[in-house]
N, CA, C and O atoms as a MOPAC input file, in Angstrom:
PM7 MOZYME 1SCF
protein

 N     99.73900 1   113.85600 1   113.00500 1
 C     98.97800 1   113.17100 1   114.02600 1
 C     97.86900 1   112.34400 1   113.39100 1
 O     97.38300 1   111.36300 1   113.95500 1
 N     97.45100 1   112.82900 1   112.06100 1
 C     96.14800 1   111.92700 1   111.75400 1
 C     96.53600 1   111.07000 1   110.96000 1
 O     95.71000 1   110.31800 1   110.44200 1
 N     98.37400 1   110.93700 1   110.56300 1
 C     98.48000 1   109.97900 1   109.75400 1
 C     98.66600 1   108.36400 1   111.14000 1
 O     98.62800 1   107.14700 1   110.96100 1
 N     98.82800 1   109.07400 1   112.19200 1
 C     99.11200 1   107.88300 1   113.49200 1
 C     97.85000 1   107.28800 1   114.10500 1
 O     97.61300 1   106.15900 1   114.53500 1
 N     97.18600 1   108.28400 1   114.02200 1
 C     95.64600 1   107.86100 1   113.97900 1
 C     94.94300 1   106.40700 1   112.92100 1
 O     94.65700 1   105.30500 1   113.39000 1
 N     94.82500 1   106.73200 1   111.74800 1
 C     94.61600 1   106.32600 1   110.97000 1
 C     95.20900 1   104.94700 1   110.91900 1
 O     94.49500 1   103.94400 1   110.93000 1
 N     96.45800 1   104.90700 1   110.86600 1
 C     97.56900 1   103.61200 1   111.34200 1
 C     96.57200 1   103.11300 1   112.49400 1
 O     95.52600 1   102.47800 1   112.36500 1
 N     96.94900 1   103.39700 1   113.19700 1
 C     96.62400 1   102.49100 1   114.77300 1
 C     94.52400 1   102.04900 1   114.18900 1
 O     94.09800 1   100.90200 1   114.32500 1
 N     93.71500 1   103.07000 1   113.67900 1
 C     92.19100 1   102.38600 1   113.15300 1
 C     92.95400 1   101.20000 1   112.29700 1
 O     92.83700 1   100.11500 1   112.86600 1
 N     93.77100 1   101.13700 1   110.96400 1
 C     93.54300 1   100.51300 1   110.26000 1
 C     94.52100 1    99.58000 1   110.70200 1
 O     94.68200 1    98.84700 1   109.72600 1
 N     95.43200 1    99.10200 1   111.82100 1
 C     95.65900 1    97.69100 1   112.70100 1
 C     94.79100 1    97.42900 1   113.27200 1
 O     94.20000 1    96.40000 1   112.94500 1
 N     94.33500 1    98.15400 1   114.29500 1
 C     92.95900 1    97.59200 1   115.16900 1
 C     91.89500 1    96.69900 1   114.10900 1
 O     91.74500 1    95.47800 1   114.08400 1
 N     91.24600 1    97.70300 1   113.28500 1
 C     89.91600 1    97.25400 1   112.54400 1
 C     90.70300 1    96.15300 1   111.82400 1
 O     89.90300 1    95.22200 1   111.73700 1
 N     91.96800 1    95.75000 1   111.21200 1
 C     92.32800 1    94.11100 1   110.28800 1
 C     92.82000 1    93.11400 1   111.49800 1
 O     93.22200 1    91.99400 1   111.18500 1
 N     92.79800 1    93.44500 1   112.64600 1
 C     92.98800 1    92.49800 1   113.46800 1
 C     91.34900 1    92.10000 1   114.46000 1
 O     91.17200 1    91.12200 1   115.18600 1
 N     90.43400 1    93.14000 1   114.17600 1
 C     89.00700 1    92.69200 1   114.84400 1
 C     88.37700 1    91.57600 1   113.27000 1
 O     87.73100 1    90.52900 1   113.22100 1
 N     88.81800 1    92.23800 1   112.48100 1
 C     88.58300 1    91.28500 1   110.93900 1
 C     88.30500 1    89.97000 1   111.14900 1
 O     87.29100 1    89.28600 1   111.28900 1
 N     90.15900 1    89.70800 1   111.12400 1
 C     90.90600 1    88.36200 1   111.30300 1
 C     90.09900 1    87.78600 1   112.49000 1
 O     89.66100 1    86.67400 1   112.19600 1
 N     89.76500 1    88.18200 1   113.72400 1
 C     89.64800 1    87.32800 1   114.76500 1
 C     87.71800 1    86.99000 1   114.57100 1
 O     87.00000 1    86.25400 1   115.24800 1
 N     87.47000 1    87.62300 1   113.71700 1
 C     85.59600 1    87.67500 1   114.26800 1
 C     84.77400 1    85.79900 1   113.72000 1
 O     84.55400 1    85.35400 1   112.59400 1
 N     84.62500 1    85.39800 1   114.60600 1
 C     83.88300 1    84.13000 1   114.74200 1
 C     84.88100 1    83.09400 1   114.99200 1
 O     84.67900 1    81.93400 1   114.63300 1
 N     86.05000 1    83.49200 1   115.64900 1
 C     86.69000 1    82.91500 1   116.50900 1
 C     86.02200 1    82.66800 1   117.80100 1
 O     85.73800 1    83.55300 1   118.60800 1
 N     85.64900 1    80.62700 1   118.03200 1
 C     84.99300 1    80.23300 1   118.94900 1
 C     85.38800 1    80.19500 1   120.33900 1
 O     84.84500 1    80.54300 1   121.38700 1
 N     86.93300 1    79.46100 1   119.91400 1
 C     87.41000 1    78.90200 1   121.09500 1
 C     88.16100 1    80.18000 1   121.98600 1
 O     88.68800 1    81.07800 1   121.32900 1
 N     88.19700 1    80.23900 1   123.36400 1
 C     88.53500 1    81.40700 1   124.25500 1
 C     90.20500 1    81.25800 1   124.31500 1
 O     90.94500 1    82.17500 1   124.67000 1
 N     90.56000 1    80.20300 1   123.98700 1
 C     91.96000 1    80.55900 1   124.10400 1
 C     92.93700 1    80.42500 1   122.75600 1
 O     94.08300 1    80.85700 1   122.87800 1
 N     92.64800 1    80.00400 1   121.82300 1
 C     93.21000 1    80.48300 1   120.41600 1
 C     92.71800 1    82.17200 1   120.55900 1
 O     93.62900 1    82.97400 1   120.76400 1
 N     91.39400 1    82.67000 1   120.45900 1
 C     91.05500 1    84.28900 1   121.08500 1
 C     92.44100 1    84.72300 1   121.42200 1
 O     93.21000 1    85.19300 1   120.58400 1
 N     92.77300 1    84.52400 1   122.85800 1
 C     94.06000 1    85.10500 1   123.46000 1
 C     95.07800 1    85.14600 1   122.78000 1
 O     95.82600 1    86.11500 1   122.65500 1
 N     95.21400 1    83.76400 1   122.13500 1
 C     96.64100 1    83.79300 1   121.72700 1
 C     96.42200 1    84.53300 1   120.34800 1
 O     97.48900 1    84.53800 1   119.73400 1
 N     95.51700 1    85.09200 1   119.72200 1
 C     95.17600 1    85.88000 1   118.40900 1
 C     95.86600 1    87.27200 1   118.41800 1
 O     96.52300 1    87.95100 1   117.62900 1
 N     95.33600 1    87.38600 1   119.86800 1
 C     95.59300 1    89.04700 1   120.81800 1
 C     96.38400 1    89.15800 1   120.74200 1
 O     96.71300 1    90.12400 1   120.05300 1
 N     97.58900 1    88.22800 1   121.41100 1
 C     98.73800 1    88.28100 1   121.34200 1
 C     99.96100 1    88.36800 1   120.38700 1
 O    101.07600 1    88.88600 1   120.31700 1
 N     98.99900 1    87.45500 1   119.59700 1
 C    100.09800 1    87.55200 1   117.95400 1
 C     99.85200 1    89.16800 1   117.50300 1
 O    100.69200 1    89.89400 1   116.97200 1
 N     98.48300 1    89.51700 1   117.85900 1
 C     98.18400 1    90.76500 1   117.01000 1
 C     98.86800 1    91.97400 1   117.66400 1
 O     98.90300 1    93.01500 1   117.00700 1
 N     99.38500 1    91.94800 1   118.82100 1
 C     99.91500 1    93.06300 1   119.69400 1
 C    101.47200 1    93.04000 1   119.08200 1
 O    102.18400 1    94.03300 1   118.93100 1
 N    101.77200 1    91.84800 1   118.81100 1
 C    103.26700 1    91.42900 1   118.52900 1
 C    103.38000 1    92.35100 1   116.95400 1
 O    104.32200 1    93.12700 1   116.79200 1
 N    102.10200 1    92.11700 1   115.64400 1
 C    102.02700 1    92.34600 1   115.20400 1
 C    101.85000 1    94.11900 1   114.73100 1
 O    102.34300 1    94.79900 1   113.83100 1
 N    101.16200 1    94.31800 1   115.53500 1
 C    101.33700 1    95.97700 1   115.76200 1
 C    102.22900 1    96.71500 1   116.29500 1
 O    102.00500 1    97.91400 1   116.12900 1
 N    103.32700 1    96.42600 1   116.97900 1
 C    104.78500 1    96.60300 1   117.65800 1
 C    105.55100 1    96.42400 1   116.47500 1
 O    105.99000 1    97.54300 1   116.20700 1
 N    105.93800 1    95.62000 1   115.64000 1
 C    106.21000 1    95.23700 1   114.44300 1
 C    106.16500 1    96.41600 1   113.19700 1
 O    107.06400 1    96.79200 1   112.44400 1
 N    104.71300 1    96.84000 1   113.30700 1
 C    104.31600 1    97.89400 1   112.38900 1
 C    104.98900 1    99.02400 1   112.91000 1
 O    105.62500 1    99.73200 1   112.13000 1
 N    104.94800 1    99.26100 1   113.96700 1
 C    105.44100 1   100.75100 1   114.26400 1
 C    106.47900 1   100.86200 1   113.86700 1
 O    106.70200 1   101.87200 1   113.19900 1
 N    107.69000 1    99.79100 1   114.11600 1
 C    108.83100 1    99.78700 1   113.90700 1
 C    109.05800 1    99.85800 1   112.37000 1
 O    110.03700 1   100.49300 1   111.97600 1
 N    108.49200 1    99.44700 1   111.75100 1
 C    108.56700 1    99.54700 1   110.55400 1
 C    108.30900 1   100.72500 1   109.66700 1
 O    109.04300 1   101.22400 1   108.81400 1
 N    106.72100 1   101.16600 1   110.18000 1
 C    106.50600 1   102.51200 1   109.89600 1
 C    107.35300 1   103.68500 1   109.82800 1
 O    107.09700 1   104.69600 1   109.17400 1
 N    108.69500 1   103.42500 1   110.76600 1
 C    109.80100 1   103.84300 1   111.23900 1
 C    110.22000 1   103.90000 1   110.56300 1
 O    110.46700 1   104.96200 1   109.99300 1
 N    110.58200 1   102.74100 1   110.17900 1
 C    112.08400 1   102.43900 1   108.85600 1
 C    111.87100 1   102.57900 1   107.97700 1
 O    112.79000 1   102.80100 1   107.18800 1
 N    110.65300 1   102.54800 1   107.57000 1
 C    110.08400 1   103.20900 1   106.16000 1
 C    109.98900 1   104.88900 1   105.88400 1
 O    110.02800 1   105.52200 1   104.82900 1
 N    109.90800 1   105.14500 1   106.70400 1
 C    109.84600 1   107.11300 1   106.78500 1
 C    108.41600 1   107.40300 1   106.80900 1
 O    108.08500 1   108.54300 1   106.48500 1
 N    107.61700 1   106.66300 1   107.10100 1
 C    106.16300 1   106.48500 1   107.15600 1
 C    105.75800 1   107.22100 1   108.30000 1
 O    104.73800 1   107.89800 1   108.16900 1
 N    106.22900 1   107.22900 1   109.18000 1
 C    106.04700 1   107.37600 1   110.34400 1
 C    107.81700 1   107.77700 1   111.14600 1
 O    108.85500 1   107.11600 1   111.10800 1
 N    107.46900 1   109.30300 1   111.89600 1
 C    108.23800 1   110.57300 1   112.43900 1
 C    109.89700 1   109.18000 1   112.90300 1
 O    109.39700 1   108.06000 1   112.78700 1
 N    111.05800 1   109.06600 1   113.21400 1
 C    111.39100 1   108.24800 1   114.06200 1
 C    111.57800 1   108.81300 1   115.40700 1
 O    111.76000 1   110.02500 1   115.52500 1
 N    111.54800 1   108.00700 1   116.47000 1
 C    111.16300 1   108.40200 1   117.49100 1
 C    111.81800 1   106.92600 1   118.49400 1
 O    111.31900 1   105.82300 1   118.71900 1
 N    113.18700 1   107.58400 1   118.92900 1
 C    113.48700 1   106.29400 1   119.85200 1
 C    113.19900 1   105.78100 1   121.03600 1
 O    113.58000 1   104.65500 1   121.35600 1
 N    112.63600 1   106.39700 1   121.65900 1
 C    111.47000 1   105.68600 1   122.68100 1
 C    110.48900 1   104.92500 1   122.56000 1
 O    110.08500 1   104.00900 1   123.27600 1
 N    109.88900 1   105.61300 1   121.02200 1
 C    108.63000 1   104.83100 1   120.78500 1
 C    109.17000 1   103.55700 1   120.35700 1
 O    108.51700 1   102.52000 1   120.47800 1
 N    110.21400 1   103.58600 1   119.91200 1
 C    110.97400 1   102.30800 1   119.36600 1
 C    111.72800 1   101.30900 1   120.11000 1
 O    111.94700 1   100.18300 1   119.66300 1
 N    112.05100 1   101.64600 1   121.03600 1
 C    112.20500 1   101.24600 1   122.61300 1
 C    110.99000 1   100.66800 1   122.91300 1
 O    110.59700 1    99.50200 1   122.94100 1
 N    110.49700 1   101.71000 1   123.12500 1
 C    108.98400 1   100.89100 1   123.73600 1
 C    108.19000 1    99.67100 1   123.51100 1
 O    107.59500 1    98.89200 1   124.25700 1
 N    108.49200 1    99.81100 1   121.42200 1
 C    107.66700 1    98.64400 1   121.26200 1
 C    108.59100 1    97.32600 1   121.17100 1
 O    108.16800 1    96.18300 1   120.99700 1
 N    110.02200 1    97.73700 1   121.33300 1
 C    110.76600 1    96.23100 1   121.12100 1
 C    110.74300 1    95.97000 1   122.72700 1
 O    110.95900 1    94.79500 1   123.02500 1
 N    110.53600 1    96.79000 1   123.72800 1
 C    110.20000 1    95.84100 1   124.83700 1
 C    108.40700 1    95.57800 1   124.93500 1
 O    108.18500 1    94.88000 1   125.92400 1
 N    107.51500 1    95.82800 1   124.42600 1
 C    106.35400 1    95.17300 1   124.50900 1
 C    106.25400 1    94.27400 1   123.68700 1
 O    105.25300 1    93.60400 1   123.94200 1
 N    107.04200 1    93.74600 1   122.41400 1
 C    107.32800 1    92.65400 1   121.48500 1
 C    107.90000 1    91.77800 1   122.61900 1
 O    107.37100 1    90.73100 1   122.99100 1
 N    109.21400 1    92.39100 1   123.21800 1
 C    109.82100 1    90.97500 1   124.81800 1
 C    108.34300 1    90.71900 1   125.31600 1
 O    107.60200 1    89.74800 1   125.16300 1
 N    108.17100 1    91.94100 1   125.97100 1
 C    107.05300 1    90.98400 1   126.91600 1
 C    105.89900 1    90.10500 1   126.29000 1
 O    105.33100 1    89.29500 1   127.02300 1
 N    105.53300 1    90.22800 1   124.98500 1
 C    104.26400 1    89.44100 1   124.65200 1
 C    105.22700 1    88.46800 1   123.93100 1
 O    104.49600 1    87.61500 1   123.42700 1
 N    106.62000 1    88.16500 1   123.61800 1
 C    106.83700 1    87.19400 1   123.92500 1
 C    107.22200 1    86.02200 1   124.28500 1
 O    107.45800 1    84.90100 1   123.83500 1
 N    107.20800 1    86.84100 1   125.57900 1
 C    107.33600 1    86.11400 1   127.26400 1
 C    106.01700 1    85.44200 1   127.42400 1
 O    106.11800 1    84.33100 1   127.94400 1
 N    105.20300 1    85.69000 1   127.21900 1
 C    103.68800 1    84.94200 1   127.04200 1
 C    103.78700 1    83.90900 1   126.11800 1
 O    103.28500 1    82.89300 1   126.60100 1
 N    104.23500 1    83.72400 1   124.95000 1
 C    103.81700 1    83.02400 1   123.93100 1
 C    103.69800 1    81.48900 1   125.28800 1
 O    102.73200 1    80.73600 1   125.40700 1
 N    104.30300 1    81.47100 1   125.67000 1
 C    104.01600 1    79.57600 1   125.75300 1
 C    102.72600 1    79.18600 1   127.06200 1
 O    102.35500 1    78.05200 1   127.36400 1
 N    102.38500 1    80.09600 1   127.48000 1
 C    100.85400 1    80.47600 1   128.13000 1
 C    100.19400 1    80.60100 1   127.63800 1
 O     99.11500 1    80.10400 1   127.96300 1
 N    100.33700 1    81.47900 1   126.28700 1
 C     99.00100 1    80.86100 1   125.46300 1
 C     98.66400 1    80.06700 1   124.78300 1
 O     97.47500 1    79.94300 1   124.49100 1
 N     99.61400 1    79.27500 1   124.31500 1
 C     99.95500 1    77.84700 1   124.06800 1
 C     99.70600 1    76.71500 1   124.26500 1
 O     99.25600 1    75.89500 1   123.46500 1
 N    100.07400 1    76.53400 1   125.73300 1
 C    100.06500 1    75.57600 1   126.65300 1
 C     98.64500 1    74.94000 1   126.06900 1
 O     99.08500 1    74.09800 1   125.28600 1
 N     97.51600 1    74.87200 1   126.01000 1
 C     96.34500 1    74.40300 1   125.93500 1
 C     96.19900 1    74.22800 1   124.21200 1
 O     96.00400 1    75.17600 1   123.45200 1
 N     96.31500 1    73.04400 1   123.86700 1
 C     96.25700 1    72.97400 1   122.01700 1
 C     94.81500 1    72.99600 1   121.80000 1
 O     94.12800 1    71.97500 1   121.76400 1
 N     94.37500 1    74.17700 1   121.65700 1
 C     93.17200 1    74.24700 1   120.97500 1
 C     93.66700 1    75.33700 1   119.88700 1
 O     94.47600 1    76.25200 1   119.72700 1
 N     92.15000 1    74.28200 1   118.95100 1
 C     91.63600 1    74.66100 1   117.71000 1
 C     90.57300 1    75.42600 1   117.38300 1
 O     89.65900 1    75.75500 1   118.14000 1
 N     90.75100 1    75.79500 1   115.87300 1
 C     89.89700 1    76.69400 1   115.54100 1
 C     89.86700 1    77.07600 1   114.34300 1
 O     90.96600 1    77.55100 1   114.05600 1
 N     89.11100 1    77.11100 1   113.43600 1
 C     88.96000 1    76.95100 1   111.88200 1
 C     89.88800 1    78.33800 1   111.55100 1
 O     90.86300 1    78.32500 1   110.80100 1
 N     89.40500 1    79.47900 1   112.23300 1
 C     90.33300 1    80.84700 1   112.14500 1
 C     91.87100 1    81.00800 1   112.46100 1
 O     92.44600 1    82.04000 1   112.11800 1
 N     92.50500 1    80.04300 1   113.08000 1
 C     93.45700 1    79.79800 1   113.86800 1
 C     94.39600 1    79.33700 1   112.52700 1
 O     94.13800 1    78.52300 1   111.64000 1
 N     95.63100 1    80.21800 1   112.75100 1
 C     96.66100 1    79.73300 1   111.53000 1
 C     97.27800 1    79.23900 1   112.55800 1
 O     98.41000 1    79.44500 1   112.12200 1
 N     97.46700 1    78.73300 1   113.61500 1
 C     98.64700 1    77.57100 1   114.53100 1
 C     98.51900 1    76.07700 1   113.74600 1
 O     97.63200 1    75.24900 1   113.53800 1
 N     99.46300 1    76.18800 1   113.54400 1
 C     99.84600 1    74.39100 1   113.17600 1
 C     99.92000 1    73.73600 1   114.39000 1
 O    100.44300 1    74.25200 1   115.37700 1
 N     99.09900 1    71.88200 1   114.37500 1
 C     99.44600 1    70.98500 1   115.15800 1
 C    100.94300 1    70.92900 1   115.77900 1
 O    101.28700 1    70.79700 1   116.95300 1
 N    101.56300 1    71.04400 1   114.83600 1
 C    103.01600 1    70.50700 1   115.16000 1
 C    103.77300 1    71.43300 1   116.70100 1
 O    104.76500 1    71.12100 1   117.36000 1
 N    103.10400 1    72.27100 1   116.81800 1
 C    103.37300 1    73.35000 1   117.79900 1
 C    103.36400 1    72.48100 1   119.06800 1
 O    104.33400 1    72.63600 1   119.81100 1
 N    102.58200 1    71.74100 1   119.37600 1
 C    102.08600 1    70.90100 1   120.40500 1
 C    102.82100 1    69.73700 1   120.42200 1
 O    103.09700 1    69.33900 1   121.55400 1
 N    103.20600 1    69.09500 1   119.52800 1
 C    104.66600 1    68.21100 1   119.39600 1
 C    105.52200 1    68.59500 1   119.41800 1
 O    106.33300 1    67.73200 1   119.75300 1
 N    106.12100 1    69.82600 1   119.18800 1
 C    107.41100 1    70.23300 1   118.92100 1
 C    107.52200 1    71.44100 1   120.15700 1
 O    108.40200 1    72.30100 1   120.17200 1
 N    106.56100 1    71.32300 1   121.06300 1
 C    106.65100 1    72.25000 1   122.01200 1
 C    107.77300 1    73.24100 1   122.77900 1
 O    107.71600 1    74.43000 1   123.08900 1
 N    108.77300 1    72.26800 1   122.93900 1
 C    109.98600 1    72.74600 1   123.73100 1
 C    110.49000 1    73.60000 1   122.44400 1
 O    110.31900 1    74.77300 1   122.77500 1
 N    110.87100 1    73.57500 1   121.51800 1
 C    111.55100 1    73.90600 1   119.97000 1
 C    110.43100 1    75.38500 1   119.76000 1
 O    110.87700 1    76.28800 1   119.05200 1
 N    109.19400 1    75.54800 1   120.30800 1
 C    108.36700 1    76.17700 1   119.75400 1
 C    108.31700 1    77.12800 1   121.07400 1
 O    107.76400 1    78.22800 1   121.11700 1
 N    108.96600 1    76.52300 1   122.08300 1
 C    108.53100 1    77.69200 1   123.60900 1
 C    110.29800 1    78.40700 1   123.45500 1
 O    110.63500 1    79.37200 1   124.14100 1
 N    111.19000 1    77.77400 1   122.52100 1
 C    112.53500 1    78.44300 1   122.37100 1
 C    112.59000 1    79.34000 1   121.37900 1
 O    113.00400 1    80.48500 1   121.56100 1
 N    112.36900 1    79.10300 1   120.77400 1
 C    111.94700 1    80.27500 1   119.73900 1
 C    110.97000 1    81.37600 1   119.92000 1
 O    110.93700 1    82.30200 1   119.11000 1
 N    109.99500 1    81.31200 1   121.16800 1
 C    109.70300 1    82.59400 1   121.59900 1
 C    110.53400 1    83.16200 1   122.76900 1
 O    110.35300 1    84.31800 1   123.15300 1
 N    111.62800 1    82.17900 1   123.44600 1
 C    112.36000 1    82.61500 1   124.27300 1
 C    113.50900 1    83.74200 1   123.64800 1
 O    113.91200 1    84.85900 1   123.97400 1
 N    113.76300 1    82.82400 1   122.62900 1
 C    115.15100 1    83.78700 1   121.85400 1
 C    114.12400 1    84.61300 1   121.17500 1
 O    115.06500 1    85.34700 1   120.87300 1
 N    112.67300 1    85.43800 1   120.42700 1
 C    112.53600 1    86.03100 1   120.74200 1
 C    112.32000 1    87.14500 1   121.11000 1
 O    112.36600 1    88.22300 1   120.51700 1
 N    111.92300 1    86.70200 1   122.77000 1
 C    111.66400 1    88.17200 1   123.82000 1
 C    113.68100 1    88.33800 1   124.26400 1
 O    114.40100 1    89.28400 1   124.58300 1
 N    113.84100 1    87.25100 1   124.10100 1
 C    115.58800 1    87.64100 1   124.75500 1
 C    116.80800 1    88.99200 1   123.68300 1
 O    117.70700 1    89.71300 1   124.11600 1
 N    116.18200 1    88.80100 1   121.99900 1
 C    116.51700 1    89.16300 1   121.25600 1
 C    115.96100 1    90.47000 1   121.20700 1
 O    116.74100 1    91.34500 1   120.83000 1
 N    114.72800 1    90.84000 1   121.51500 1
 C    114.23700 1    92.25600 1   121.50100 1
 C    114.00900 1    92.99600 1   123.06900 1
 O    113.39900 1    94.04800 1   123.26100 1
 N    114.64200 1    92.18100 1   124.06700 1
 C    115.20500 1    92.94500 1   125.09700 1
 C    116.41600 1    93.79200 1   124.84300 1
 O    116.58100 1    95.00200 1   124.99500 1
 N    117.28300 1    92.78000 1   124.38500 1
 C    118.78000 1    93.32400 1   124.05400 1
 C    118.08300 1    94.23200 1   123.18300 1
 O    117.32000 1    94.89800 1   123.88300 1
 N    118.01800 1    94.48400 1   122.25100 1
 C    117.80800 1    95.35000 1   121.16300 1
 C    117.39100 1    96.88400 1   121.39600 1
 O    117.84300 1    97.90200 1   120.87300 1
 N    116.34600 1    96.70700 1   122.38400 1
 C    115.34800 1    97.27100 1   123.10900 1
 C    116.37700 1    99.36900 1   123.36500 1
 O    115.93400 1   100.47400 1   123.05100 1
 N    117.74600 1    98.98700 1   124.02700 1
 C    118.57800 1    99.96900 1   124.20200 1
 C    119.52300 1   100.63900 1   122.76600 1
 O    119.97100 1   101.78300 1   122.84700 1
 N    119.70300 1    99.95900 1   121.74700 1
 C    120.35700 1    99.84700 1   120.41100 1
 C    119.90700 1   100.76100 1   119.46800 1
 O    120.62000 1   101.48000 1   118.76700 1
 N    118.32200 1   100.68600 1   119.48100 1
 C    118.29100 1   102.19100 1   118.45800 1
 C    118.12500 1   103.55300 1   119.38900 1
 O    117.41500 1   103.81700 1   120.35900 1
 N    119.17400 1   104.33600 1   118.59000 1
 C    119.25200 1   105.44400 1   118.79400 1
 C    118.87300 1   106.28300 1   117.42200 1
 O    118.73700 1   107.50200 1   117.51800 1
 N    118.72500 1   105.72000 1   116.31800 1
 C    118.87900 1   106.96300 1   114.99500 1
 C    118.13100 1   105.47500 1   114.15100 1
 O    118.17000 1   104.25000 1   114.26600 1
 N    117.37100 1   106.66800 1   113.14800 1
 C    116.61300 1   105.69200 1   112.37400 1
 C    117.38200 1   104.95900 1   111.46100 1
 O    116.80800 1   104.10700 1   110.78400 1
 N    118.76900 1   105.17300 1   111.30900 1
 C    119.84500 1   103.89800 1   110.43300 1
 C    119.56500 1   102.61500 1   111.48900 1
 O    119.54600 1   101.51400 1   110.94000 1
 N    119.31900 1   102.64000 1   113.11900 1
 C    119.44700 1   101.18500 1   113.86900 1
 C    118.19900 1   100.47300 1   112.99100 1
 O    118.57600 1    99.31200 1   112.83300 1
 N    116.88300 1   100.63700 1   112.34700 1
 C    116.16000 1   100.33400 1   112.43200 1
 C    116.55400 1    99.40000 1   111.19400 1
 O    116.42000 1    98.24200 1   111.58800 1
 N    116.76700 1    99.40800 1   110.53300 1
 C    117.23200 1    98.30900 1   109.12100 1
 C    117.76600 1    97.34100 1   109.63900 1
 O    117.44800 1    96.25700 1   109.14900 1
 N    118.50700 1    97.33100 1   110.50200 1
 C    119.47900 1    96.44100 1   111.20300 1
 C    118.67700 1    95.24800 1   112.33100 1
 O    119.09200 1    94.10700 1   112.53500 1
 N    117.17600 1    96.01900 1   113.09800 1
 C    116.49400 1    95.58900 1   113.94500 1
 C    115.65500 1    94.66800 1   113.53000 1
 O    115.40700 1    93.58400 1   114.05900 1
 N    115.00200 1    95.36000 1   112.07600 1
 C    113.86100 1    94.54400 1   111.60100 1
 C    114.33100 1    93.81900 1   111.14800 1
 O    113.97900 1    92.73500 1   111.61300 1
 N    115.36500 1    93.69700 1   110.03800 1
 C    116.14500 1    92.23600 1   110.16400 1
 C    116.45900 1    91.52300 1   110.95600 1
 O    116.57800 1    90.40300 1   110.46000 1
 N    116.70300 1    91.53900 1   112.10300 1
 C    116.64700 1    90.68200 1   113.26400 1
 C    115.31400 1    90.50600 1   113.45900 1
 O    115.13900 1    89.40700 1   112.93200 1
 N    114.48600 1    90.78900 1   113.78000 1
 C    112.94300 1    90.91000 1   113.75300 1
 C    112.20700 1    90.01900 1   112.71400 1
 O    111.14400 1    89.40100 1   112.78300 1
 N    112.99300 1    90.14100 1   111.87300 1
 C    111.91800 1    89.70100 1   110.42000 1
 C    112.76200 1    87.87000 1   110.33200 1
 O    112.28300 1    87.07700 1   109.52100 1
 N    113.77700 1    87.49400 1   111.08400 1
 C    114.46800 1    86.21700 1   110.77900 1
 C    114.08500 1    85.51400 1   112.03600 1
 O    113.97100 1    84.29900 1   111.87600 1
 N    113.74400 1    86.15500 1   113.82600 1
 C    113.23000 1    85.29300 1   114.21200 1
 C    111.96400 1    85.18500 1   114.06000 1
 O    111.44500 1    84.07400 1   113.95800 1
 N    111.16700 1    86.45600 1   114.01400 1
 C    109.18200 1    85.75000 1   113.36700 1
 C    109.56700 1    84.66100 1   112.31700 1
 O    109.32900 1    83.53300 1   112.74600 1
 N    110.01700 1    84.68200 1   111.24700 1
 C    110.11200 1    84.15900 1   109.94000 1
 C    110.10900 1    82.36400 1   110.94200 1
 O    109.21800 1    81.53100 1   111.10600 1
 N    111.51700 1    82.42500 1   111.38500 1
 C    111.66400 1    81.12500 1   111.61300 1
 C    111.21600 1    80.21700 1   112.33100 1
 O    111.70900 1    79.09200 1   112.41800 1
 N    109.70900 1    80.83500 1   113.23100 1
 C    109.09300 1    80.41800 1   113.81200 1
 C    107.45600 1    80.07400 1   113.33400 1
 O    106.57000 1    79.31700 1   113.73100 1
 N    107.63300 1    81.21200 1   112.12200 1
 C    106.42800 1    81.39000 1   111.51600 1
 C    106.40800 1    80.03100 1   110.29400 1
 O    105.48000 1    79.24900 1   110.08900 1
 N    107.55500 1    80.07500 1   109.71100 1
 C    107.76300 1    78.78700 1   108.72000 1
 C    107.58100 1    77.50200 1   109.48300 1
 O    107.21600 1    76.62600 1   108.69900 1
 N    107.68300 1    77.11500 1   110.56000 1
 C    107.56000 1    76.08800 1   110.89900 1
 C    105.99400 1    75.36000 1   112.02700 1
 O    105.51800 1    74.27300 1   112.35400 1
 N    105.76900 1    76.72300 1   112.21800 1
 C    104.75500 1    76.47800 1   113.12400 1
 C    103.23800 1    77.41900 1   113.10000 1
 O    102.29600 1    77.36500 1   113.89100 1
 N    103.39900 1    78.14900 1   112.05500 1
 C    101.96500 1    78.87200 1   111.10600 1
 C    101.84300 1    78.62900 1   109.78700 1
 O    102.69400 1    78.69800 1   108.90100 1
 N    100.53200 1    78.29400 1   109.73600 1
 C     99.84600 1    78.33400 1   108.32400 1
 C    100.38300 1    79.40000 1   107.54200 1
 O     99.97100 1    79.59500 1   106.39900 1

């Protein structure tokens, strides 16, 4: 229990890090959001690493709170603001439709998924799916 503890302080405290003297209120949100995506991410991983107990609910759980946050991505978006803290690239805002599909596929990709692990062998299989659509959204449209 205090190794789950510890996990969840040391995401929280590198994501209050990253965001502190962040001006603008809606890069803020969309920070939140990357960072929730980002901590859903960890668990799963924590998983697949043996780091952490496996547990297919909890793993369930977080590939549908990865769908739902992002089902958000293009709400927090929508408004191109900047911010010296902000790893969003311009191009996000030109390439909008290309950039609101790639969070469509996705929340669509970790819905499906969402029912699939049953045993900690699904999890190698997930985060690779996991790790190729962040990647391919991340290469083109984050610092």
């Amino acid at each position: 229990m205090k190794k789950y503890i510890a996990l969840a302080l040391m995401v929280t405290g590198t994501a209050a890090l990253a965001h502190g003297g962040v001006k603008d209120p809606h890069v803020m949100h969309r920070m939140m959001g990357m960072s929730e995506l980002a901590k859903q991410m960890k668990l799963i991983g924590a998983m697949a690493k043996g780091v952490m107990p496996f547990d297919a609910d909890a793993a369930r759980a977080a590939l549908l709170n990865i769908s739902r946050e992002a089902s958000e991505i293009p709400a927090l978006f929508e408004t191109a603001a900047t911010d010296p803290k902000s790893e969003a690239l311009p191009v996000i805002w030109d390439e909008f439709d290309s950039f609101t599909s790639r969070a469509s596929e996705l929340e669509s990709l970790t819905r499906g998924l969402a029912g699939t692990v049953t045993s900690e062998a699904d999890l190698r299989p997930v985060m690779q799916q996991l790790g190729k659509a962040c990647g391919a959204c991340h290469s083109d449209f984050r610092e």
